[in-house]
C-alpha positions in Angstrom: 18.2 73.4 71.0 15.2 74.7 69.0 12.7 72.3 71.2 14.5 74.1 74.3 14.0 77.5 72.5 10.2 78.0 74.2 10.5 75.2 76.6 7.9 75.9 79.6 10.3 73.8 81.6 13.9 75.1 79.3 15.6 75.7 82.8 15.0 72.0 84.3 14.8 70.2 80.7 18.7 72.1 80.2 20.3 71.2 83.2 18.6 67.2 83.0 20.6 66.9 79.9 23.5 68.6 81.1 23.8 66.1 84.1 22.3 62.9 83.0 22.4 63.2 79.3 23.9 60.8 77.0 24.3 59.9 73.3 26.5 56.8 72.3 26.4 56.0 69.1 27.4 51.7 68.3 28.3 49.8 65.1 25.6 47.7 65.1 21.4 46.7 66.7 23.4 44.2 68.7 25.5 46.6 70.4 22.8 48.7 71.2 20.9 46.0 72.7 23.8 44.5 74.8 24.5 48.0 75.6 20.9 48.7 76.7 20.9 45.5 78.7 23.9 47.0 80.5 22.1 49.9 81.4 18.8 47.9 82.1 16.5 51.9 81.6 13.4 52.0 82.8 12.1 52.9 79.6 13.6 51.7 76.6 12.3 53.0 72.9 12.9 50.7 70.0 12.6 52.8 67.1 14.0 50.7 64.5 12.4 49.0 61.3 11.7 45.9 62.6 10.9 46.2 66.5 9.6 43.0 67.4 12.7 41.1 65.6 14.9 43.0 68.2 13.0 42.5 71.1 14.3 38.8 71.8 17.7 40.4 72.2 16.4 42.7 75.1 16.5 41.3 78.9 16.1 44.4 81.0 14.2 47.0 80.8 11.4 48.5 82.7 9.2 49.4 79.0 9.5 48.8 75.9 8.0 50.8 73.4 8.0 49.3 69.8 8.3 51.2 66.6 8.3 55.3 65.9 4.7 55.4 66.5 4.7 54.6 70.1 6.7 57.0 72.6 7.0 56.9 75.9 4.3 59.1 76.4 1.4 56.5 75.2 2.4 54.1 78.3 2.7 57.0 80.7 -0.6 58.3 79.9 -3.0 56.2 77.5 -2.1 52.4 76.7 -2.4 51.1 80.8 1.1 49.4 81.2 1.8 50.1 85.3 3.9 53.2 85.3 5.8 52.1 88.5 9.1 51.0 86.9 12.6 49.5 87.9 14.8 52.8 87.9 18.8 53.0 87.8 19.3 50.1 86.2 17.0 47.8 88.7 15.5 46.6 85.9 18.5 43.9 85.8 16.7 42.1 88.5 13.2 43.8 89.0 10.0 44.0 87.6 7.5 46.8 86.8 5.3 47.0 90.1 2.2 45.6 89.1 -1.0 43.2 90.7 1.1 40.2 91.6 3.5 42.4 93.7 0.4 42.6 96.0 -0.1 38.9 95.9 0.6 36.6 98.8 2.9 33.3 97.4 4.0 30.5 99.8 7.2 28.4 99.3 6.4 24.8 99.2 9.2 22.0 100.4 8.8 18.8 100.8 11.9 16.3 101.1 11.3 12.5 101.3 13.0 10.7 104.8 15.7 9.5 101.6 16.1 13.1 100.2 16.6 14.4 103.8 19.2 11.8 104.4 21.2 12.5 100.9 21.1 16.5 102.1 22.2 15.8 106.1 25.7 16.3 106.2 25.3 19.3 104.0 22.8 21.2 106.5 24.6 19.9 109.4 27.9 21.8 108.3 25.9 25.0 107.5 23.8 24.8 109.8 26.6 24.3 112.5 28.7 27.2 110.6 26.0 29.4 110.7 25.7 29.0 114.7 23.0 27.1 114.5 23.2 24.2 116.2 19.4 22.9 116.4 18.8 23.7 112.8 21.7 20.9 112.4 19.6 18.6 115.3 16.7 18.6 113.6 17.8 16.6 110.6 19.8 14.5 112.7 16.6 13.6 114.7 15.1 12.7 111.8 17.4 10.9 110.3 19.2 9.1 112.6 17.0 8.8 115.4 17.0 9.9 118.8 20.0 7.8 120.6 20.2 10.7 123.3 16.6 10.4 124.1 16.3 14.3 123.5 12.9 15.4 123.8 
């Protein structure tokens, strides 16, 4: 309340907390980080004694900022972290956006004609439940030949 008192932004700063605010207070630094983890935030301050002990315990979140020297506002405008972060919780499964994003990756396969053979029946059935049928003749072609003379 007395930061809010002279707020240039009081209005939108009030009704931000009154909507999306939250304080839960846990028994221990392990409920806090499985907590945290839960909620996967796109920022995520760590401002306890020993920062980097804690920080193998956290699995998502966008940034992390260790120790009560660094708030959120040194990666948003000085120490060059990628601002574009995972929001609502996407930070379970995604990544800040950052020069890889942009970067072009091929998936390599290659099965030997014994690897195929071990894998056949398994692609014929899902390839055939799929509706897929030539998917499934493709690996019979090549692994049992061409007795229909297909071409």
């Amino acid at each position: 309340e007395l930061q809010l008192a002279d707020h240039p932004r009081r209005t939108l700063t009030e009704k931000a907390i009154a909507n999306y605010g939250l304080i839960v207070v846990v028994e221990s630094l392990n409920a806090a980080a499985e907590l945290s983890n839960e909620f996967a935030p796109e920022h995520l301050e760590l401002e306890v004694a020993d920062p980097w002990a804690m920080l193998d315990q956290i699995r998502h979140a966008g940034a992390i900022f260790l120790g009560d020297s660094t708030p959120e506002a040194v990666g948003d405008y000085l120490a060059g972290p990628n601002h574009t972060l995972p929001t609502s919780g996407a930070a379970r499964y995604a990544s800040a956006l950052g020069v890889e994003t942009f970067m072009k990756h091929s998936s390599l396969i290659q099965y030997s004609p014994t690897a195929l053979a071990k894998v056949a029946t398994a692609i014929d059935l899902l390839a055939r439940a799929e509706g897929l049928p030539s998917h499934a003749d493709s690996v019979r072609l090549r692994t049992q030949g061409n007795p229909k003379g297909e071409a």
